[in-house]
N, C-alpha and C positions, 0 to 999 in steps of 0.2 A: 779430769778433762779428757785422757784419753777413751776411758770409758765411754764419754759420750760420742767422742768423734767415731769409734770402733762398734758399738754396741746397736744390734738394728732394733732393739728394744726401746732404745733411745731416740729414733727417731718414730716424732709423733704426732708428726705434719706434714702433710702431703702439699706441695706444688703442684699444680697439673702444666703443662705447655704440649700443645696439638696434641690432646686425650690419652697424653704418657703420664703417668705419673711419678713424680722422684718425693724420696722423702726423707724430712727433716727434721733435727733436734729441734724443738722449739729453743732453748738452753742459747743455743748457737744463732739464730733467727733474732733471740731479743738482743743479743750482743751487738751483732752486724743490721740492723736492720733499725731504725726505729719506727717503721709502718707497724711489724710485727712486735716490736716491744709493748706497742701502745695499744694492740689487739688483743695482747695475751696477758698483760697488766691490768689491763681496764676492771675494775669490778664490776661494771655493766656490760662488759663485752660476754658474748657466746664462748665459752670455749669450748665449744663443740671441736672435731678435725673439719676446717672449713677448705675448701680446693679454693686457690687462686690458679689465673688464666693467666701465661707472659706468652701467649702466641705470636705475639707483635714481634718479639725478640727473636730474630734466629737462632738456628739450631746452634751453634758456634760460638756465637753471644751469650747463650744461654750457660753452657758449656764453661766460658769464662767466669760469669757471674759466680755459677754454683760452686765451684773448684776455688775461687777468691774466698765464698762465704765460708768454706772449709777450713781455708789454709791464710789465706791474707796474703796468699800471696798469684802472681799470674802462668796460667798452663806454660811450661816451656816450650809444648810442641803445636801449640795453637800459634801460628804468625798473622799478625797484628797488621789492616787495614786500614786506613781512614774510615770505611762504611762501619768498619765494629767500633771504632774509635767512637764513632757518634753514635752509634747503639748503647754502646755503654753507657756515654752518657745518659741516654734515658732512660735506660736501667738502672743506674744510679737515684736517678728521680724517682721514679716506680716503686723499686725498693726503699726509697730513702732510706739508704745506706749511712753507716756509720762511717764516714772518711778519718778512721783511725790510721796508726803509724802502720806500713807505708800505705799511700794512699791508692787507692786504685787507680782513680785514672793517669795518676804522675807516674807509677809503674806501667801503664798503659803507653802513656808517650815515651817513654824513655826505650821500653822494647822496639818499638816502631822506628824511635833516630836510630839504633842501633840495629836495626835489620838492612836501614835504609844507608 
């Protein structure tokens, strides 16, 4: 596993959001994600390297998402708004995320009571 989180060989998927590109394990992607398990599973799907688009997502939100899909767990140094609270949520949607143990957005509020 650490392999894959460390190695930039391993990442073999590109995200795009506002024409940056960040890249990622697929490995890690079908884990947390199941948009992407069922993209890169499919026996009819392309596996080509396809670019998805999360522009809609702020920079910040973004930032949250991809650091979550790494780690499962939330940035310490990212402080938590109601506006990202609800972005997430629809990055959660988006992504149809895996809401495995701990869940993101219940790490999400709990930072938030606790800043507040």
């Amino acid at each position: 596993m650490k392999r894959i989180y460390l190695n930039e060989n391993e990442k073999d998927f590109i995200i795009e959001k506002n024409e940056k590109q960040y890249k990622f394990p697929k490995l890690i992607l079908i884990m947390r994600s199941e948009l992407y398990r069922g993209m890169f599973l499919s026996v009819t799907e392309d596996k080509s390297n396809k670019v998805t688009d999360y522009s809609e997502l702020s920079n910040k939100s973004f930032q949250l998402l991809e650091y979550w899909i790494y780690s499962n767990q939330i940035k310490k140094e990212i402080e938590i708004t109601k506006e990202i609270i609800d972005e997430i949520q629809i990055g959660i949607d988006y992504f149809q995320l895996n809401q495995t143990n701990p869940n993101l957005f219940d790490l999400l509020i709990n930072k938030f009571n606790n800043q507040n």
